[in-house]
C-alpha positions in Angstrom: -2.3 0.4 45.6 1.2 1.6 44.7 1.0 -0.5 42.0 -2.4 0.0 40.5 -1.6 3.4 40.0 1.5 2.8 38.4 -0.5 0.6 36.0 -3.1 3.6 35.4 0.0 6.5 34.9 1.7 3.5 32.5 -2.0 3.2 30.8 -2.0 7.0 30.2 1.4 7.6 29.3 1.0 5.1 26.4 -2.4 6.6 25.3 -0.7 10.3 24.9 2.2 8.6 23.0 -0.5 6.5 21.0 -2.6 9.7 20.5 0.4 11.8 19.2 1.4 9.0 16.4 -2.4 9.2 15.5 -1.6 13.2 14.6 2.0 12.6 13.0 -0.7 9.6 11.1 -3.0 12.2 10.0 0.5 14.6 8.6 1.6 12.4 6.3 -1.4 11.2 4.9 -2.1 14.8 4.4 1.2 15.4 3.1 0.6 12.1 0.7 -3.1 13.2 -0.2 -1.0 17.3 -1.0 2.2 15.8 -3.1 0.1 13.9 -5.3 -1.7 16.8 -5.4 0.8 19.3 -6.9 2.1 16.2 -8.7 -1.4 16.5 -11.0 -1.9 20.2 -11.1 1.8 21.3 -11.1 1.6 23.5 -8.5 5.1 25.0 -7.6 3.8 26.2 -4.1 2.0 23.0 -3.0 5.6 21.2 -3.7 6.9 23.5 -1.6 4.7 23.2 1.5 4.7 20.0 0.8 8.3 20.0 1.1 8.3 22.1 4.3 5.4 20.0 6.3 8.3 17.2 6.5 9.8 19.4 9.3 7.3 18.9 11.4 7.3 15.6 11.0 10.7 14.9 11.6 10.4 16.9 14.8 7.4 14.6 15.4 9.3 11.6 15.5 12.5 13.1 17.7 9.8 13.8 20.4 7.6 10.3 20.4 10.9 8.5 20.4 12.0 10.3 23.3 8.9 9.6 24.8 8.7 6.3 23.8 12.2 6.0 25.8 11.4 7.7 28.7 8.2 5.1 29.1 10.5 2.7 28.8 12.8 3.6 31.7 10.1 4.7 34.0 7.7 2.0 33.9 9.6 -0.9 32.8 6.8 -2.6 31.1 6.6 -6.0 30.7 6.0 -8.9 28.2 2.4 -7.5 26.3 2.6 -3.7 27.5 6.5 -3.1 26.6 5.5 -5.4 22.8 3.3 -2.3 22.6 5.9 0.3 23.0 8.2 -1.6 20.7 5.6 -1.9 17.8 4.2 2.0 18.3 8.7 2.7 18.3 8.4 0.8 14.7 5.4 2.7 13.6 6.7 6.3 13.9 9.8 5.0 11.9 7.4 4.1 9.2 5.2 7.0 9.2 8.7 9.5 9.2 9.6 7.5 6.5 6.5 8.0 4.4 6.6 11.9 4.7 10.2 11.5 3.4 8.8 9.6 0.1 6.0 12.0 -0.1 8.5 14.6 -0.2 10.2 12.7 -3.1 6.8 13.1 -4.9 6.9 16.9 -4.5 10.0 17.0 -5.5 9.3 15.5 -8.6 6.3 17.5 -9.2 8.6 20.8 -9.1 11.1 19.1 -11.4 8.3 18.7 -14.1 6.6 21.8 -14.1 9.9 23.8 -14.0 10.9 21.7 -17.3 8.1 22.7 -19.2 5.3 20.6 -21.1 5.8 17.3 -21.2 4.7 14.6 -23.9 3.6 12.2 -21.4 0.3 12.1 -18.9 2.3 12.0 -15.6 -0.5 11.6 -13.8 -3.1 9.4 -15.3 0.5 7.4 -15.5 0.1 6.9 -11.0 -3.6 8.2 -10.7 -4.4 4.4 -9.7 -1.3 3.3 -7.6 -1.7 6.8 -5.7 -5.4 5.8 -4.7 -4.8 2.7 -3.9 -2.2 3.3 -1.9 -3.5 6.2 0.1 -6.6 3.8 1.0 -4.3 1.1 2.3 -2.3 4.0 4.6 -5.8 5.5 5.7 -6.6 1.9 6.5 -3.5 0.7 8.1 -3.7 4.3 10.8 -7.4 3.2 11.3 -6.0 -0.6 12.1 -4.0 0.9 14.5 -6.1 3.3 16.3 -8.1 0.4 16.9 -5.9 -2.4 17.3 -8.5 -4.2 14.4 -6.2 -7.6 13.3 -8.9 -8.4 10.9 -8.4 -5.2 8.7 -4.5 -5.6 9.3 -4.4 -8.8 7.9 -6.8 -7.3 4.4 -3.9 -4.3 4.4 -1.0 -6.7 4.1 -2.3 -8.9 1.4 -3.7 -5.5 -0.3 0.4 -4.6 -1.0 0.4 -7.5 -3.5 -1.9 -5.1 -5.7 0.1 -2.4 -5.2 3.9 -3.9 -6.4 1.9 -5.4 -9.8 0.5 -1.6 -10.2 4.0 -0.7 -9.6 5.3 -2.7 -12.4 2.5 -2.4 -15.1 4.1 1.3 -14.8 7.6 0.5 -15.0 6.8 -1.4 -18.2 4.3 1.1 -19.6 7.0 3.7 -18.9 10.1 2.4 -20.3 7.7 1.8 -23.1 7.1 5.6 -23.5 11.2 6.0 -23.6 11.6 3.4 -26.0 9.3 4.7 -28.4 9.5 8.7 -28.0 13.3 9.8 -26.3 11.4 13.5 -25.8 9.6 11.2 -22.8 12.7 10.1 -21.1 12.8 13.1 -18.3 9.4 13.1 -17.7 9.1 9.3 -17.2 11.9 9.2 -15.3 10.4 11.5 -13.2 7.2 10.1 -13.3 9.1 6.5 -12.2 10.6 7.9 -9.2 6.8 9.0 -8.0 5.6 5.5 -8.8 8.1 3.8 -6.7 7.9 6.8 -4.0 4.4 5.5 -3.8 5.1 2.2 -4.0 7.1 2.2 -1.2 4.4 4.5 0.9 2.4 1.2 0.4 5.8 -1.2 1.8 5.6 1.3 5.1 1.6 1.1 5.3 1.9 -2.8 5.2 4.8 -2.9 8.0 2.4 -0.7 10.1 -0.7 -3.1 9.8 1.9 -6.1 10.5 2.8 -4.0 14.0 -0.8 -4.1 14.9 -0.7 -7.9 14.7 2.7 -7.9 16.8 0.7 -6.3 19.0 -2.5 -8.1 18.8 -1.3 -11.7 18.8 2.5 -11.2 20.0 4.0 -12.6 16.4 5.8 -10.9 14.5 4.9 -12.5 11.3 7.6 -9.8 9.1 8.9 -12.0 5.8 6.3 -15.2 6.7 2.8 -15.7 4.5 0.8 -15.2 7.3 -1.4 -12.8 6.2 -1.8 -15.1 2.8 -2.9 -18.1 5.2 -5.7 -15.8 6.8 -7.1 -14.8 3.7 -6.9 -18.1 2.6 -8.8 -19.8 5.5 -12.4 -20.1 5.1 -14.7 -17.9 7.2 
C-alpha cells in the first residue's frame, strides 16, 4: 500500500509539473504569435509587452525546475518515470529559450519603427517562415500534451522546410543590400528576425524529439531517425 500511494503522489506531482509547462507552452507561443505581431504593424507598445511577458517566463522556468528537482529527490523515479522528468527538464529549457528569441523579434520590431520608413517589406520578407514556424511550435506543445510520437516525428522532418525558408531570405536579403545600401539597416534587422525565428523552429523540433525520448526511451538528437520514419512505408 505504502507504495501504491507513492506511485499515485509521483503520478500527480508529474501531472502538475506537466500541466504548468503546458501554460509557460501557451506564453511563448503567445509571445511568438505578439512579436511577429508588432514586427508587421510596428507597434512600439506591443514590443514592449512583448519584451516584458519574458519575465514571467523566466520566472516560469526557475519554479518548474525547482519542481522538477524536488520530484526528483522525493520520489526517486526510476528507469521510464525519471526519462520523463529529464525530457519535461529539457523542454522548459527550450520553451525559456524561445521567449528569449521572440524577444529578439520585438526588439527588432522597435529598432525599425523608431528608424523611420524603410525601403524594404520587412514583413512579407518572414510572413512565411513566421507561419510556418508557429504551426510547428503549436504542433510540437500538442505532441507533448499528448505524448503523440507520430506527430513528433512529422515536426522534426518539418524543420528541414524551415532552414531552406531561412536561407531563401538570407539570399533575397543580402540581395536587397547589394543592390540598394539605403536597405542595409532594415535587412539587417529584418535578418536577425528570420534567424530568431529560425531558431524558434530548432527549439520546437528538440521538443517533439523529447516526446520520442519519452515515448520509445531513444534519444535519437543528431541521428536521421525521424527521416527513416517518414521514409518507411505505411
Amino acid at each position: 500500500m505504502p507504495d501504491e500511494h507513492s506511485s499515485k503522489q509521483y503520478d500527480l506531482d508529474l501531472e502538475g509539473i506537466r500541466s504548468k509547462v503546458l501554460l509557460m507552452g501557451g506564453l511563448v507561443e503567445s509571445q511568438f504569435a505578439d512579436a511577429v505581431a508588432c514586427f508587421r504593424s510596428g507597434n512600439v507598445e506591443q514590443a514592449e509587452q512583448v519584451i516584458k511577458a519574458d519575465e514571467n517566463v523566466n520566472r516560469l522556468e526557475v519554479t518548474l525546475d525547482d519542481a522538477c528537482s524536488h520530484l526528483i529527490v522525493r520520489r526517486q523515479p526510476a528507469a521510464n518515470d525519471l526519462r520523463t522528468v529529464m525530457a519535461t527538464i529539457k523542454v522548459i529549457t527550450d520553451l525559456e529559450r524561445i521567449g528569449d528569441e521572440a524577444t529578439k523579434i520585438a526588439r527588432a520590431a522597435k529598432n525599425i519603427q523608431e528608424r523611420g520608413v524603410t525601403t524594404i517589406n520587412h514583413f512579407e520578407t518572414i510572413r512565411v517562415i513566421a507561419q510556418s514556424t508557429s504551426d510547428m511550435l503549436h504542433d510540437a506543445l500538442d505532441a507533448y500534451a499528448r505524448l503523440d510520437k507520430e506527430q513528433a516525428i512529422k515536426i522534426i522532418s518539418h524543420d528541414e522546410v524551415v532552414d531552406h525558408e531561412f536561407r531563401s531570405i538570407m539570399r533575397n536579403v543580402i540581395t536587397f543590400m547589394m543592390e540598394d545600401p539605403r536597405t542595409i539597416s532594415a535587412a539587417l534587422d529584418t535578418l536577425w528576425v528570420a534567424k530568431a525565428i529560425e531558431r524558434i523552429g530548432d527549439h520546437s523540433k528538440n521538443i517533439a524529439e523529447y516526446v520520442v525520448y519519452v515515448v520509445e526511451g531513444k534519444d535519437i538528437r543528431h541521428t536521421g531517425y525521424a527521416a527513416s520514419k517518414q521514409d518507411t512505408p505505411s
